[in-house]
C-alpha positions as CSV (number, residue, x, y, z in Angstrom):
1,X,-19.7,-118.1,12.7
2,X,-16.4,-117.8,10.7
3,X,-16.3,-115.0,8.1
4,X,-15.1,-116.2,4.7
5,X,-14.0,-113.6,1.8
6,X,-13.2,-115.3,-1.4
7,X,-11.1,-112.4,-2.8
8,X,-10.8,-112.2,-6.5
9,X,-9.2,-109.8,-9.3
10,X,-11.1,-110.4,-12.2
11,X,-14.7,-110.8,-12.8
12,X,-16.8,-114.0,-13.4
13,X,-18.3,-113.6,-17.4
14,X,-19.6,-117.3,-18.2
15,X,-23.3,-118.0,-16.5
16,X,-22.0,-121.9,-15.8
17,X,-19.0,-120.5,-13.3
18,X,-21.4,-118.2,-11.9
19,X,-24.3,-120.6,-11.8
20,X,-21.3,-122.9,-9.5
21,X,-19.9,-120.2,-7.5
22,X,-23.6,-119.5,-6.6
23,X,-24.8,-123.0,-5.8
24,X,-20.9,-123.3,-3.4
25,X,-22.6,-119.5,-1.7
26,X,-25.7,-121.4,-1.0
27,X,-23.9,-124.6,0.2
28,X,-21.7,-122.2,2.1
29,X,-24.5,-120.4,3.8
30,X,-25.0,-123.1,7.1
31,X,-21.0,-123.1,7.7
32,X,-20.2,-119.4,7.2
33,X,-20.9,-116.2,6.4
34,X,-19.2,-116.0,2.8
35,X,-18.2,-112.5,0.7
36,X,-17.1,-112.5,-2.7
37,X,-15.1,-109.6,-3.7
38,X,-14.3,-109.1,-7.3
39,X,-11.5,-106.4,-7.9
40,X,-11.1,-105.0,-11.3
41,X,-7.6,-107.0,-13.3
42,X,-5.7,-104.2,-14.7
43,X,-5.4,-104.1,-18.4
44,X,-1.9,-104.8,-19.9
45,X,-1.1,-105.3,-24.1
46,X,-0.9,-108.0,-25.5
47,X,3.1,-108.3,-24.9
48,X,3.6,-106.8,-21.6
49,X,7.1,-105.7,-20.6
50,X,8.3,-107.3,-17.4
51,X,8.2,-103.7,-16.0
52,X,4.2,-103.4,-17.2
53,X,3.4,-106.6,-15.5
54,X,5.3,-105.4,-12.6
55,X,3.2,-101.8,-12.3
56,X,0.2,-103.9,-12.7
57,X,0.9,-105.9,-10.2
58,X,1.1,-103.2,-8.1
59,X,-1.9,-101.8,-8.9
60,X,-3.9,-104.6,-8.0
61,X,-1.6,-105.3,-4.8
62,X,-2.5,-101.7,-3.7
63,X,-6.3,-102.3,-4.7
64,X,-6.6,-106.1,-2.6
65,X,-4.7,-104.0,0.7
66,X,-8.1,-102.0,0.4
67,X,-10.4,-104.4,0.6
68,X,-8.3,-106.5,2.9
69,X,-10.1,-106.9,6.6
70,X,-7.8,-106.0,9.3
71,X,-6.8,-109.2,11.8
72,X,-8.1,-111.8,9.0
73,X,-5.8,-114.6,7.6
74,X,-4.8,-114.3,4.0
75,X,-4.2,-117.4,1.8
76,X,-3.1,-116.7,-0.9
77,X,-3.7,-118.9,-4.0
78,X,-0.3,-118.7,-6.2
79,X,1.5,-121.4,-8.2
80,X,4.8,-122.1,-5.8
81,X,2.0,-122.4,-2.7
82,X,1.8,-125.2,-1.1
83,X,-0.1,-128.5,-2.2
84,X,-2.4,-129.8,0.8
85,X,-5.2,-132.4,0.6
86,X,-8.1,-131.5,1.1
87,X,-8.6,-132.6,4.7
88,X,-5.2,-131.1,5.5
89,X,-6.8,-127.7,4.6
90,X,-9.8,-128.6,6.5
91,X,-7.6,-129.4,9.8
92,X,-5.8,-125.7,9.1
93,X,-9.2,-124.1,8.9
94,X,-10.3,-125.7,12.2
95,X,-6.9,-124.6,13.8
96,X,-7.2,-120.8,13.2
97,X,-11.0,-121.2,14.4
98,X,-10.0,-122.9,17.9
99,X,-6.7,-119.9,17.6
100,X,-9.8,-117.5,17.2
101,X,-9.3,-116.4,13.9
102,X,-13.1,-115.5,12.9
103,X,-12.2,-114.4,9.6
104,X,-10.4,-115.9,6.5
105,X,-9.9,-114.6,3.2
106,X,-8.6,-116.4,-0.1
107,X,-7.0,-114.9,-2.6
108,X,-6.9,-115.7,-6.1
109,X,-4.9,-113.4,-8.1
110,X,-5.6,-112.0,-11.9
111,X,-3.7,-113.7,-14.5
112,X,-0.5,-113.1,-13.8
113,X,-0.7,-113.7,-10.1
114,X,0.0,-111.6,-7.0
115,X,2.7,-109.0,-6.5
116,X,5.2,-110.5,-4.0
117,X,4.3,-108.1,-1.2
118,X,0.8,-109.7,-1.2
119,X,2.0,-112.9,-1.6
120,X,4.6,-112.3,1.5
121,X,2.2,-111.5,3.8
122,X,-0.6,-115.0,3.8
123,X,-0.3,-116.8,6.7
124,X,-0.4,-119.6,4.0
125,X,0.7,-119.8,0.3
126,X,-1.9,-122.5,-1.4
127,X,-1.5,-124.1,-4.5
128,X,-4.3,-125.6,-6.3
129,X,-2.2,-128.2,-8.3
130,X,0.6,-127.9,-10.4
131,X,-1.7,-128.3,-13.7
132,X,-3.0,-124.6,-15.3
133,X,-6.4,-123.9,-14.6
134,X,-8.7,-120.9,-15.6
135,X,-9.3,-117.9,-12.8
136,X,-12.3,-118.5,-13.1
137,X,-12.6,-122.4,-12.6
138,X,-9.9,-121.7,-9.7
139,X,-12.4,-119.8,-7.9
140,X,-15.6,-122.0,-8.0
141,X,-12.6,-124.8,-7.0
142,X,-11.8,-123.0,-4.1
143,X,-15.4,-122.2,-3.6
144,X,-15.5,-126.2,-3.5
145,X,-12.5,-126.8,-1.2
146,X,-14.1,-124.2,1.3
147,X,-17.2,-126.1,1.2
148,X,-15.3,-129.6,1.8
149,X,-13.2,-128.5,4.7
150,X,-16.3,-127.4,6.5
151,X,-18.3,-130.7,5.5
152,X,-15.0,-132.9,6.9
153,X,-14.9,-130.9,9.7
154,X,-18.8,-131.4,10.7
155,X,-18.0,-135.1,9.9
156,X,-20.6,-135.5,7.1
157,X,-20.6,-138.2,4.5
158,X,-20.0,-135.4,1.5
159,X,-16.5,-135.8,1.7
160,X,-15.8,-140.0,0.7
């Protein structure tokens, strides 16, 4: 069974995104086993300076390479990723299994991204969409996705 880390720097607050990320877990359970890592978002004023977003970034960079499992593939979640459907994503997760790649982590940065070392080394860059969304919908959306590629993949009827 595939390992699945849902890596994410900040920390769910509202019981309705953690009431959906739980339910995706549950869902999750039958197709992998699933970890979700929250990592702390550093705090910045109100008007950070380039170079305080910068040392930030950094921070939290230096706080994912932690937690990061050794020989799993990173995708990272950033805004110039890459737009795939939803049964493309499916077909890539399906690849690295039959590649033997038993463990996958996504990443979904705080919110001012990832620090361009992290971002460098995902064996994919994934965009949501180019619309704005909240952290914390982004991760019960990926959460979703995750859930979808495996259903495609099992050929059930759950995705139409």
């Amino acid at each position: 069974m595939q390992k699945v880390t849902v890596l994410c720097v900040g920390k769910l607050k509202e019981k309705f995104y953690i009431d959906a990320a739980a339910e995706y877990a549950k869902r999750l359970s039958r197709f992998c086993k699933l970890e979700l890592v929250e990592l702390p978002e550093e705090r910045l004023p109100e008007d950070p300076s380039p170079a305080q977003i910068e040392a930030a970034l950094l921070k939290e960079a230096a706080a994912i390479r932690a937690k990061f499992p050794a020989g799993a593939a990173l995708i990272a979640l950033c805004v110039e990723g890459e737009l795939r459907s939803s049964e493309a994503l499916a077909r890539q997760m399906a690849a690295w299994a039959g590649q033997g790649v038993s463990q996958l982590v996504f990443l979904i940065g705080g919110s001012f991204g990832l620090h361009p070392s992290i971002k460098g080394s995902a064996k994919l860059r994934l965009s949501m969409s180019p619309m704005t969304f909240p952290h914390h919908l982004a991760r019960v959306m990926v959460l979703e996705q995750i859930y979808r590629a495996y259903q495609i993949n099992a050929g059930t009827r759950y995705h139409k």
